[in-house]
N, CA, C and O atoms as a Tripos MOL2 file, in Angstrom:
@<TRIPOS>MOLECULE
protein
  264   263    66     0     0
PROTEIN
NO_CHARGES

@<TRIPOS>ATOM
      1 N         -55.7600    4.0210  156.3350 N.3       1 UNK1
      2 CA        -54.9370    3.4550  155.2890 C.3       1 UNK1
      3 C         -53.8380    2.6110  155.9300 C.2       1 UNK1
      4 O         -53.3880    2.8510  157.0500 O.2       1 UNK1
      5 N         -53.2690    1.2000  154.8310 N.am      2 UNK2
      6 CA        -52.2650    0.5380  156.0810 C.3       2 UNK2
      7 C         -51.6860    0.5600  154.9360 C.2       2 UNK2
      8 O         -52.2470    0.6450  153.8440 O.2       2 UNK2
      9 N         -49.7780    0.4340  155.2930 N.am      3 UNK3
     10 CA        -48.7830    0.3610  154.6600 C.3       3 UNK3
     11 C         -47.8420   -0.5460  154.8810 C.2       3 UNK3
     12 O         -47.1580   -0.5860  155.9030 O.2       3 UNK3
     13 N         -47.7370   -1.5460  153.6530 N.am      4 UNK4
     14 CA        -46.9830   -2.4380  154.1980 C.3       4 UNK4
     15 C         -45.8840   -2.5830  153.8630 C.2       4 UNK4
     16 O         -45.6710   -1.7170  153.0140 O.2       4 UNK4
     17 N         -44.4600   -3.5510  154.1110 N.am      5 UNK5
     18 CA        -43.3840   -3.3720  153.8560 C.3       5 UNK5
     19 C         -42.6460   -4.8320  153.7260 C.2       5 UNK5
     20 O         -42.4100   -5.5210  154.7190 O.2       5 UNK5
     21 N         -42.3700   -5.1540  152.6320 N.am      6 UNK6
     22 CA        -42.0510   -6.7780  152.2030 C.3       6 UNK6
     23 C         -39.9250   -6.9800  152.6490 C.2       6 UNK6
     24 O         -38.9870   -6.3110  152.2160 O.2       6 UNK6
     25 N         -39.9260   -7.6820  153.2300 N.am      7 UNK7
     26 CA        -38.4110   -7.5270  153.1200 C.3       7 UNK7
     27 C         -37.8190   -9.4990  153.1720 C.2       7 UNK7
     28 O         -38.4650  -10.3690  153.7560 O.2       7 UNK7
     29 N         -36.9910   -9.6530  152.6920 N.am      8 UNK8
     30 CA        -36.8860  -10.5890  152.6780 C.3       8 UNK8
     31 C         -35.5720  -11.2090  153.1560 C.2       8 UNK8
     32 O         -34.4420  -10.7550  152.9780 O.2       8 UNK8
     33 N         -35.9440  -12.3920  153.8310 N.am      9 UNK9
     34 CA        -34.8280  -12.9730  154.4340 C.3       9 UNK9
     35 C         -34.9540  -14.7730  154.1600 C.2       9 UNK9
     36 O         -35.9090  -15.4010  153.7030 O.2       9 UNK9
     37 N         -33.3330  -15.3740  154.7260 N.am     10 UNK10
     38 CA        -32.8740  -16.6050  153.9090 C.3      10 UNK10
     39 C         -32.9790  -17.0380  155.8110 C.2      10 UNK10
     40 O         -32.8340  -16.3830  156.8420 O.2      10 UNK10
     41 N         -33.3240  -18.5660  155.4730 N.am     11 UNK11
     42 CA        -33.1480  -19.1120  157.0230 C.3      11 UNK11
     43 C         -32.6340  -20.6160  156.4200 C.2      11 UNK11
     44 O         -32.9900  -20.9520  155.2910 O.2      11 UNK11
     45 N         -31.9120  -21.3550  157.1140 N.am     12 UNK12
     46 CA        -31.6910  -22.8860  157.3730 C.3      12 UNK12
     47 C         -31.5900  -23.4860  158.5690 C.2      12 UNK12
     48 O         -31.2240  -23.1120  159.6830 O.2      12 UNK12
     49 N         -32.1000  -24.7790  157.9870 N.am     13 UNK13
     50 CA        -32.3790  -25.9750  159.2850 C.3      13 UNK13
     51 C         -31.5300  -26.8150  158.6940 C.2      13 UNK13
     52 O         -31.0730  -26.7300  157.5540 O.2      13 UNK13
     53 N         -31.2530  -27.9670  159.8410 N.am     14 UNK14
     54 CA        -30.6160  -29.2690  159.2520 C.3      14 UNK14
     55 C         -31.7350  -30.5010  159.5750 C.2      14 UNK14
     56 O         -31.3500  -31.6700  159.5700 O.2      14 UNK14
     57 N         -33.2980  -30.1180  159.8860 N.am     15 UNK15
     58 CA        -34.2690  -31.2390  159.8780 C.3      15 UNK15
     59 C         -35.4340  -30.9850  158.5760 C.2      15 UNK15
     60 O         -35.8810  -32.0100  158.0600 O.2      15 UNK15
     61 N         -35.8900  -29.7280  158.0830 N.am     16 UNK16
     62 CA        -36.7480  -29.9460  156.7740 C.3      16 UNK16
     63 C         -36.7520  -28.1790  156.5190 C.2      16 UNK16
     64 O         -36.2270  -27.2570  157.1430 O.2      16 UNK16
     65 N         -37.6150  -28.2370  155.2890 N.am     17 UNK17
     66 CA        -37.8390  -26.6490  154.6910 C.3      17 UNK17
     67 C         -39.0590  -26.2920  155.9730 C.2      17 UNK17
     68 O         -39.1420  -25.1220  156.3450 O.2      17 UNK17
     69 N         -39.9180  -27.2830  156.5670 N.am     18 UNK18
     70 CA        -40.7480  -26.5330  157.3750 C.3      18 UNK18
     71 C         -40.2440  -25.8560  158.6090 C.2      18 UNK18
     72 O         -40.8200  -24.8790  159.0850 O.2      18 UNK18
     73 N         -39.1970  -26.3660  159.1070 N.am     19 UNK19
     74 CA        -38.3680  -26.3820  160.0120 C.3      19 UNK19
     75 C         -37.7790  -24.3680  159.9900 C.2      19 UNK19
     76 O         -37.8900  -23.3050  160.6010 O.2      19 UNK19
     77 N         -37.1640  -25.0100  158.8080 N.am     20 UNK20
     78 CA        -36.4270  -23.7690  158.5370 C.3      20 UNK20
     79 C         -37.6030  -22.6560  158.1790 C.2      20 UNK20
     80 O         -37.2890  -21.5170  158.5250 O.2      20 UNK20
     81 N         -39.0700  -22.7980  157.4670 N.am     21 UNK21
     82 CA        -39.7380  -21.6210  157.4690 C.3      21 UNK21
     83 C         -40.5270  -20.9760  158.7940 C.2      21 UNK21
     84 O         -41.0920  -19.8820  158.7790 O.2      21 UNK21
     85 N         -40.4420  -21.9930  160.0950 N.am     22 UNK22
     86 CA        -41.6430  -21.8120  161.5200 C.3      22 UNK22
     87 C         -39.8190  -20.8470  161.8150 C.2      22 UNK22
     88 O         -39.9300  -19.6210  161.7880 O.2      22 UNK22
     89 N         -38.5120  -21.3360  162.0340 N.am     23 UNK23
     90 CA        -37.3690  -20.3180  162.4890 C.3      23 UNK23
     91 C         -37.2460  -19.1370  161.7730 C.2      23 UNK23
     92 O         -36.5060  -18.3100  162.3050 O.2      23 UNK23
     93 N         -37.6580  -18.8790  160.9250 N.am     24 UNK24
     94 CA        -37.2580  -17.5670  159.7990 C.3      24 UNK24
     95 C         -38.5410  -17.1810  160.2400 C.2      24 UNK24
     96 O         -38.1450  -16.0560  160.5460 O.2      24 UNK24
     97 N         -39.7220  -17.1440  160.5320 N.am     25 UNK25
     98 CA        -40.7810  -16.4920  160.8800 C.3      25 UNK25
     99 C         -40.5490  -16.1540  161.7460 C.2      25 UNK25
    100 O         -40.5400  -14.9310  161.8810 O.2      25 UNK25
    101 N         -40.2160  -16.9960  162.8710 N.am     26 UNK26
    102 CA        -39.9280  -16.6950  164.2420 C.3      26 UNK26
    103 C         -38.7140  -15.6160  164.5400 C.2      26 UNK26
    104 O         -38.8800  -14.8180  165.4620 O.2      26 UNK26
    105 N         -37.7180  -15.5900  163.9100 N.am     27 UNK27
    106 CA        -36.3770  -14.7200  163.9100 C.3      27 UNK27
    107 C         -37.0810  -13.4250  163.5580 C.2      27 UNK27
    108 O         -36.8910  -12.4400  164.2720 O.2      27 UNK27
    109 N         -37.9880  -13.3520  162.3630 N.am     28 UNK28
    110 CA        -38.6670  -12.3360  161.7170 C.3      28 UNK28
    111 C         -39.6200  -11.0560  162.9470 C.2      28 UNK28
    112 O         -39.5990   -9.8360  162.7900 O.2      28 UNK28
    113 N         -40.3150  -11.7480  164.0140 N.am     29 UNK29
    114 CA        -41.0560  -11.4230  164.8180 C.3      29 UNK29
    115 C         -40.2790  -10.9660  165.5440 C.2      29 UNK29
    116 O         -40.6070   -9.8160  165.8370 O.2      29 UNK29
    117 N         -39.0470  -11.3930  166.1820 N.am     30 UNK30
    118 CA        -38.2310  -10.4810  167.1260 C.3      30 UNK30
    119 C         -37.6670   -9.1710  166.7790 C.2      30 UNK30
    120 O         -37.2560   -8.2460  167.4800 O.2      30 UNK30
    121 N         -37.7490   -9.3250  165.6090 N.am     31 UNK31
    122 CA        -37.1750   -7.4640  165.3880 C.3      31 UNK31
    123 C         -37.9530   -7.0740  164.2590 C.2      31 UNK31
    124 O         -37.1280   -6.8870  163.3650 O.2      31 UNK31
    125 N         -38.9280   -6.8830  163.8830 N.am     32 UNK32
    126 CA        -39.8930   -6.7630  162.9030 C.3      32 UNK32
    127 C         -41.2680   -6.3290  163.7650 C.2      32 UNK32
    128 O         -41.8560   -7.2900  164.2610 O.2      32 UNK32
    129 N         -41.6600   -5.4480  163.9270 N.am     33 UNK33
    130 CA        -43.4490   -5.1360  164.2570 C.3      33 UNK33
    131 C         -44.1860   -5.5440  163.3710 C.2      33 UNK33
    132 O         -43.7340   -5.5110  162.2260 O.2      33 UNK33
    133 N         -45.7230   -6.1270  163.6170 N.am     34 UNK34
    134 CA        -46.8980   -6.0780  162.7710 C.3      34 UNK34
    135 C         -46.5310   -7.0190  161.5610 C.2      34 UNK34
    136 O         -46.8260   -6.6130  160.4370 O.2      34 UNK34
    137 N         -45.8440   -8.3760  161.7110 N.am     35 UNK35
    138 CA        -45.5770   -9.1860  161.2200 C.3      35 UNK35
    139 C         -47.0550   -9.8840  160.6430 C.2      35 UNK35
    140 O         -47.9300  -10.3090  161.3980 O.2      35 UNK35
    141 N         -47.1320   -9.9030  159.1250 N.am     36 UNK36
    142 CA        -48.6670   -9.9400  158.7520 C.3      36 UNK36
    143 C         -48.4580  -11.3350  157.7350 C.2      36 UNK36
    144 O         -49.3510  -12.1820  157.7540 O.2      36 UNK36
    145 N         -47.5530  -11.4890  157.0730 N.am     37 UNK37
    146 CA        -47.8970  -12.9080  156.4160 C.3      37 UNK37
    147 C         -45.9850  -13.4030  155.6800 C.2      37 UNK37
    148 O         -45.0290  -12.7110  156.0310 O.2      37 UNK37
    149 N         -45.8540  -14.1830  155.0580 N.am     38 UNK38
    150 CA        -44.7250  -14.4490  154.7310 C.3      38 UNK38
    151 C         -44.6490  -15.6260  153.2330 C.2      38 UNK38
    152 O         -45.1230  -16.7620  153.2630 O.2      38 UNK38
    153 N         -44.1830  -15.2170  152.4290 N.am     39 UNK39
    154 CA        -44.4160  -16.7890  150.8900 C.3      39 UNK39
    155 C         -42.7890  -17.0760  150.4520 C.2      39 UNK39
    156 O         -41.7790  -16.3960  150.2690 O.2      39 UNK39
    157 N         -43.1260  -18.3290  150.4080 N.am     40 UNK40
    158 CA        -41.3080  -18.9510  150.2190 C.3      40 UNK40
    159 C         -41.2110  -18.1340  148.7430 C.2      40 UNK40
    160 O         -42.1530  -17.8850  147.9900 O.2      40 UNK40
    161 N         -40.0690  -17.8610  148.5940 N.am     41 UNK41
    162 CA        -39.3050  -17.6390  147.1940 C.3      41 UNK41
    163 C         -39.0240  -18.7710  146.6680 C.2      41 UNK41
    164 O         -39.6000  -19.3990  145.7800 O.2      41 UNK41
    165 N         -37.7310  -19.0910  147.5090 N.am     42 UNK42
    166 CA        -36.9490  -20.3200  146.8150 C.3      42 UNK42
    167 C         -36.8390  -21.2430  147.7140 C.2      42 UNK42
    168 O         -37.1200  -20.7230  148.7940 O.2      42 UNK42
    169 N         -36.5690  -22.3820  147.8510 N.am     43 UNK43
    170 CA        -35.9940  -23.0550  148.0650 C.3      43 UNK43
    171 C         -34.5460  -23.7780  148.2270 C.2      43 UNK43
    172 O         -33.7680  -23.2760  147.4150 O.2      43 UNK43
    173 N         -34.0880  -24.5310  148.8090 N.am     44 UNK44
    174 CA        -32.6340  -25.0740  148.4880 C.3      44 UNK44
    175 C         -31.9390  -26.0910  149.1420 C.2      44 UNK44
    176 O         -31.8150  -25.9660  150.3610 O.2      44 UNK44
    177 N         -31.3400  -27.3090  148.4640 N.am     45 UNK45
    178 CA        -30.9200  -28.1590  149.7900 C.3      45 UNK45
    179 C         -29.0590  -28.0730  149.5950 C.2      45 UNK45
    180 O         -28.4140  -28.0300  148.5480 O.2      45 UNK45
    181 N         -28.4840  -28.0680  151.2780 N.am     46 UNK46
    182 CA        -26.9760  -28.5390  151.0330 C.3      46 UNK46
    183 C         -26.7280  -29.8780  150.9570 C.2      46 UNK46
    184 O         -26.8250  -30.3570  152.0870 O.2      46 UNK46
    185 N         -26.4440  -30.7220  150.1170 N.am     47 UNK47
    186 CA        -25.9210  -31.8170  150.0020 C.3      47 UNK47
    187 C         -24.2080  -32.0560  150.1540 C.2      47 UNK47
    188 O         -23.4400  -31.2220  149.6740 O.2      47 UNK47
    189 N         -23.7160  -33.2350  150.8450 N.am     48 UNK48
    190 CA        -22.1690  -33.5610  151.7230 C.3      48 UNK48
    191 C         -22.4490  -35.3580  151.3750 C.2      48 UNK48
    192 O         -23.2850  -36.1440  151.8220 O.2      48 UNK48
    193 N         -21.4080  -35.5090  150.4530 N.am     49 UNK49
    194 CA        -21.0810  -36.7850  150.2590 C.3      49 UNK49
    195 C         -22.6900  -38.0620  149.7320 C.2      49 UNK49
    196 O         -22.7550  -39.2760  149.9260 O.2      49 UNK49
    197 N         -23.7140  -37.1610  149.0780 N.am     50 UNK50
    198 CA        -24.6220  -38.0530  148.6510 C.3      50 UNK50
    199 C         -26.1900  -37.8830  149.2060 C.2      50 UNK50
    200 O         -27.1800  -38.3570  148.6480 O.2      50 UNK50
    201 N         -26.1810  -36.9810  150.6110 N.am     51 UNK51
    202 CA        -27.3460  -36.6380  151.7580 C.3      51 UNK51
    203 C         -27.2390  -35.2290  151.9430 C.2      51 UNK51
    204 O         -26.3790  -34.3490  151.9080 O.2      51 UNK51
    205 N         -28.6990  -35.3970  152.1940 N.am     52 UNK52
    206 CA        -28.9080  -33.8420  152.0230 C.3      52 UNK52
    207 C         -28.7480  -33.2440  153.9240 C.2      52 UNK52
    208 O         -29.1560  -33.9680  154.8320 O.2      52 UNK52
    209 N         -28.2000  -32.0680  154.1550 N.am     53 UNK53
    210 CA        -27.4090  -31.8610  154.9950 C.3      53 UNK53
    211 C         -28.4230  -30.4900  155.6480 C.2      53 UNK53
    212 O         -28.7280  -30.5270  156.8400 O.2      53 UNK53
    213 N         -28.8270  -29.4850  154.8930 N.am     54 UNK54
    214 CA        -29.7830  -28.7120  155.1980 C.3      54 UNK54
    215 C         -30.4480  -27.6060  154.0770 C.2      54 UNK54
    216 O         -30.0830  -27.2150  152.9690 O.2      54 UNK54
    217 N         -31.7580  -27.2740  155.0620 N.am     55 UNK55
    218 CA        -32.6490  -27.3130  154.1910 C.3      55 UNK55
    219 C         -32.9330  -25.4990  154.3950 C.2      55 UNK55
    220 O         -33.3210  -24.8680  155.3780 O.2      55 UNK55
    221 N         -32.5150  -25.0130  152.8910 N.am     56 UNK56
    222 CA        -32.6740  -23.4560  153.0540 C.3      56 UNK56
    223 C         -34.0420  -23.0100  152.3120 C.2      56 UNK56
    224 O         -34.6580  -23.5260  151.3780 O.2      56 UNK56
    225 N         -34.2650  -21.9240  153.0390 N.am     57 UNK57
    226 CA        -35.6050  -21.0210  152.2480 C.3      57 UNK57
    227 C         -35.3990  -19.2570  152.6420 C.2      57 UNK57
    228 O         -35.2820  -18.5340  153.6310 O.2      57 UNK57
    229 N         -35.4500  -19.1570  151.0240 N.am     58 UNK58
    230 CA        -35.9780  -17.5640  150.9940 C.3      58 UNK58
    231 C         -37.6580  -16.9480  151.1720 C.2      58 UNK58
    232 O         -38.6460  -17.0590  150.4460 O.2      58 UNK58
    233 N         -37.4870  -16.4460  152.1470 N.am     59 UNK59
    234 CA        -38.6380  -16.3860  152.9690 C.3      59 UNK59
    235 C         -38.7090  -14.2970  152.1620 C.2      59 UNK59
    236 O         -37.7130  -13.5740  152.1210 O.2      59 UNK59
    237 N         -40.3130  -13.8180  151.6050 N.am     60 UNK60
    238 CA        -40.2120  -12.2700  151.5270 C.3      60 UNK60
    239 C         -41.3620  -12.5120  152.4980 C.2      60 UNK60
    240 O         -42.3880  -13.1310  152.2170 O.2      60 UNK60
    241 N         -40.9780  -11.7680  154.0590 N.am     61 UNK61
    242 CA        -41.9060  -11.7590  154.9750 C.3      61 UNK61
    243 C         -42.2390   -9.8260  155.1180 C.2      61 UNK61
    244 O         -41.4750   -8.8840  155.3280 O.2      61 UNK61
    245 N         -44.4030   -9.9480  154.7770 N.am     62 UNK62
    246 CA        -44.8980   -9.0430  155.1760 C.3      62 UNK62
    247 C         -45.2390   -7.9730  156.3340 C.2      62 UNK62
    248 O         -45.9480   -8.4700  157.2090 O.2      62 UNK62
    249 N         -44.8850   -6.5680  156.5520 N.am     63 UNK63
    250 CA        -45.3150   -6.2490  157.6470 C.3      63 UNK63
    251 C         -45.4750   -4.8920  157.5820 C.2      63 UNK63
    252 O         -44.8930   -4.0820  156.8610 O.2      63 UNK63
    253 N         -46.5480   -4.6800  158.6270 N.am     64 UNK64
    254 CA        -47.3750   -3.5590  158.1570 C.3      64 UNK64
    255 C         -46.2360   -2.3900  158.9120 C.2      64 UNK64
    256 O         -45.3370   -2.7370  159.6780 O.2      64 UNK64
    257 N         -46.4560   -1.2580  158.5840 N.am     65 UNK65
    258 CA        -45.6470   -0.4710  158.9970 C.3      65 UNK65
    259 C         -46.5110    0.5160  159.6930 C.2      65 UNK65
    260 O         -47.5960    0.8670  159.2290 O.2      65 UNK65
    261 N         -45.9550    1.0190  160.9620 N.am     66 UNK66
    262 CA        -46.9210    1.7660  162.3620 C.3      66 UNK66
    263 C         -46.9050    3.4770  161.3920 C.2      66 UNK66
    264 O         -47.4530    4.4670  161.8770 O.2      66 UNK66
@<TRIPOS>BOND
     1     1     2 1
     2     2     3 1
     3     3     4 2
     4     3     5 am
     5     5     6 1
     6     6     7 1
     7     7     8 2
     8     7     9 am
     9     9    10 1
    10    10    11 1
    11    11    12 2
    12    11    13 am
    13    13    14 1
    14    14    15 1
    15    15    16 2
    16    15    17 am
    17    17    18 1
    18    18    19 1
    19    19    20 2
    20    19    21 am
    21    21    22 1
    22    22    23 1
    23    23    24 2
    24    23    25 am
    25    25    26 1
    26    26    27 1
    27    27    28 2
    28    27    29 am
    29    29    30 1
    30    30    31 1
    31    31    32 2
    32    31    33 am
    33    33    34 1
    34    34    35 1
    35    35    36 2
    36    35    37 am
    37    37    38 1
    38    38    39 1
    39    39    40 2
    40    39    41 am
    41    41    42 1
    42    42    43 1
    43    43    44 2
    44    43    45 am
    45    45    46 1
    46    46    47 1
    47    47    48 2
    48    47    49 am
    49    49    50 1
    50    50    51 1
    51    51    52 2
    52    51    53 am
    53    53    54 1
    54    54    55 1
    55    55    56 2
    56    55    57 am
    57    57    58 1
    58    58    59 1
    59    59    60 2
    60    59    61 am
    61    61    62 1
    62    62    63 1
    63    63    64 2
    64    63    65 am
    65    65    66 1
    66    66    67 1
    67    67    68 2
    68    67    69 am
    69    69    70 1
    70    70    71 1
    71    71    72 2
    72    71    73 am
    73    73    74 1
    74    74    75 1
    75    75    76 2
    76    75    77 am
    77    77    78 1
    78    78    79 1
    79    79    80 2
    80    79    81 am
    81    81    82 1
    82    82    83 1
    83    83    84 2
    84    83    85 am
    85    85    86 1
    86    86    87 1
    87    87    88 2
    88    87    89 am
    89    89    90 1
    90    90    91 1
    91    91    92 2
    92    91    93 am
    93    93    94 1
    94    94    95 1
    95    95    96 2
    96    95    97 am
    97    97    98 1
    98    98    99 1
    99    99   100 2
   100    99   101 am
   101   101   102 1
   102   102   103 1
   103   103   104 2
   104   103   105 am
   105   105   106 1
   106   106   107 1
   107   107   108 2
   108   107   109 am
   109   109   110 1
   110   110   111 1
   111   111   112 2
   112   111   113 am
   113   113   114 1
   114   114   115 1
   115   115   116 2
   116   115   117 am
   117   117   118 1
   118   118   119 1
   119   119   120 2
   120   119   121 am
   121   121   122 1
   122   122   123 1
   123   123   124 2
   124   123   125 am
   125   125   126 1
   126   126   127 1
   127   127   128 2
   128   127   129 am
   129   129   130 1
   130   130   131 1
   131   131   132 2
   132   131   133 am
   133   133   134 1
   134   134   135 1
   135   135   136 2
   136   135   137 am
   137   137   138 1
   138   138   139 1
   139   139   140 2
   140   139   141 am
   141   141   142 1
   142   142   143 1
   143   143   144 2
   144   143   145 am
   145   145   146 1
   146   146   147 1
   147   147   148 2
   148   147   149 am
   149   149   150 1
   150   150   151 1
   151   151   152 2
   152   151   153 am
   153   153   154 1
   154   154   155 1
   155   155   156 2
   156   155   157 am
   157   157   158 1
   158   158   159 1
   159   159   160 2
   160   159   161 am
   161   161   162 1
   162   162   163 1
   163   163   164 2
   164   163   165 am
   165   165   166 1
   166   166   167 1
   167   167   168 2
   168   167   169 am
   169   169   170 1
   170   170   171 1
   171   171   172 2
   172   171   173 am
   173   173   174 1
   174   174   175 1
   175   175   176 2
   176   175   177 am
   177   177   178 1
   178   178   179 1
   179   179   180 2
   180   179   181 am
   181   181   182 1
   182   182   183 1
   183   183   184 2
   184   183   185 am
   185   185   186 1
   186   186   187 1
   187   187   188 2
   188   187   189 am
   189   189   190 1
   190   190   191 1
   191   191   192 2
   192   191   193 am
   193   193   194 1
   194   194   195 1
   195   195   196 2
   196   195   197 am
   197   197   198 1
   198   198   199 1
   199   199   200 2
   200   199   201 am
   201   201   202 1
   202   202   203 1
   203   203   204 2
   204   203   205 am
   205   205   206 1
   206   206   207 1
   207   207   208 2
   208   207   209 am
   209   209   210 1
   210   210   211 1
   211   211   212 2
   212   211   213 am
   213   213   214 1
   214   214   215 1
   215   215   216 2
   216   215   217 am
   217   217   218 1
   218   218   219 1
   219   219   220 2
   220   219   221 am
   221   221   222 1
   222   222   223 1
   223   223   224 2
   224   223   225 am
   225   225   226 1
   226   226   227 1
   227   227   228 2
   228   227   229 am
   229   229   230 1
   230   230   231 1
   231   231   232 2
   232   231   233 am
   233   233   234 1
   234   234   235 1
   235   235   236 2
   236   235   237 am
   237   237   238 1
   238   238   239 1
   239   239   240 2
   240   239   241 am
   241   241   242 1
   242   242   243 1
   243   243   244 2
   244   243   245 am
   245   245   246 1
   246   246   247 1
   247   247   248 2
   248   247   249 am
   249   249   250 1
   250   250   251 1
   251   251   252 2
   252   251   253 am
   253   253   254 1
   254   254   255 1
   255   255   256 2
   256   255   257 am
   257   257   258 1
   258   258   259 1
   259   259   260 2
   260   259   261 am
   261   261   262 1
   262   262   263 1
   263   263   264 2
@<TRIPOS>SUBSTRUCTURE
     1 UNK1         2 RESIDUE 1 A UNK
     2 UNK2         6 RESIDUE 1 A UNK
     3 UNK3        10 RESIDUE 1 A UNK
     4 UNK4        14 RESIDUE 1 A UNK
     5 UNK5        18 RESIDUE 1 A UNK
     6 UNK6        22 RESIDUE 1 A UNK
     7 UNK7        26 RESIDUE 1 A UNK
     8 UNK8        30 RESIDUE 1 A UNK
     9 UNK9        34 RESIDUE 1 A UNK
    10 UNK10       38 RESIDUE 1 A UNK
    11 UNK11       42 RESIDUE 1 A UNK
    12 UNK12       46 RESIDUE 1 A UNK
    13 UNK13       50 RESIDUE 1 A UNK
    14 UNK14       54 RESIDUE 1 A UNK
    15 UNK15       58 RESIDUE 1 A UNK
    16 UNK16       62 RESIDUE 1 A UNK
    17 UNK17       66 RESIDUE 1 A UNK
    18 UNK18       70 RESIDUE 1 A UNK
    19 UNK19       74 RESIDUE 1 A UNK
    20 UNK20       78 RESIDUE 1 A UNK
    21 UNK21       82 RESIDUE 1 A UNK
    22 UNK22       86 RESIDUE 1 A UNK
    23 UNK23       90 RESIDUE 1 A UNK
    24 UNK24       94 RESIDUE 1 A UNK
    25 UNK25       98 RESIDUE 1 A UNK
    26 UNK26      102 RESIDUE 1 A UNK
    27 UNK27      106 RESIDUE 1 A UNK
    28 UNK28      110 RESIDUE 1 A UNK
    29 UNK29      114 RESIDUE 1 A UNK
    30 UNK30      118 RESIDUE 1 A UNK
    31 UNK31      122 RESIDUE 1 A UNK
    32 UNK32      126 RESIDUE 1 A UNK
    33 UNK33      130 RESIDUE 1 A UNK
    34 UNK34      134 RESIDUE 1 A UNK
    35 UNK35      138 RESIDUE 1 A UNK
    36 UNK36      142 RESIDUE 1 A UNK
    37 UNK37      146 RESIDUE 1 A UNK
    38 UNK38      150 RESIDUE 1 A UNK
    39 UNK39      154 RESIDUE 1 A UNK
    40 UNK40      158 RESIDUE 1 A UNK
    41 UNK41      162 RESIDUE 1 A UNK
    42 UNK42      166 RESIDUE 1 A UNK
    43 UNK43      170 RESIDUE 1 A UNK
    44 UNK44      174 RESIDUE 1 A UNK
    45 UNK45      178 RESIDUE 1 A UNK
    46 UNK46      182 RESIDUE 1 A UNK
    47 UNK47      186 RESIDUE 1 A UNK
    48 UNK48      190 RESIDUE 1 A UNK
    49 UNK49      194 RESIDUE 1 A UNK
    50 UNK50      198 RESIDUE 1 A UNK
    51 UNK51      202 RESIDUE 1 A UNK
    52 UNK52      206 RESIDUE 1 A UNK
    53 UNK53      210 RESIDUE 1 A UNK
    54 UNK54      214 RESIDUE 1 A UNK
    55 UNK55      218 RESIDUE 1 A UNK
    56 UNK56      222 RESIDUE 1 A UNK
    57 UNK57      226 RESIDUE 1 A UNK
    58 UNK58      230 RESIDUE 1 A UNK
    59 UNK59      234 RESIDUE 1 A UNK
    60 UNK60      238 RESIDUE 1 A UNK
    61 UNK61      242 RESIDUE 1 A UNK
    62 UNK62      246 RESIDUE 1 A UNK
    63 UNK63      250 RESIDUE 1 A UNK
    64 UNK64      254 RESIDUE 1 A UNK
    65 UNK65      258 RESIDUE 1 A UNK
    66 UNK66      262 RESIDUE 1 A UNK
């Protein structure tokens, strides 16, 4: 039987949302075991004087539990 465990975390970049979802995966793997899959929630951009400045995502990343 496998058991898994959803927890979710927020990451930002200041180059795109892909940016910011390959670092929030990656942050995810360093202290997380059995890192199994991950689906954006939300989205979000900071905008400063007219341009968009950076690019956030709520990431609920899967993982199986030992």
């Amino acid at each position: 039987m496998t058991v898994a465990r959803i927890t979710e975390i927020s990451s930002i970049s200041s180059k795109s949302f892909e940016d910011a979802i390959i670092q929030g995966v990656a942050r995810a793997n360093q202290t997380l075991k059995n890192v199994k899959g991950a689906w954006v929630k939300d989205q979000e951009v900071t905008i400063d004087n007219g341009k968009v400045t950076g690019y956030k995502v709520i990431l609920k990343v899967t993982f199986v539990l030992e």
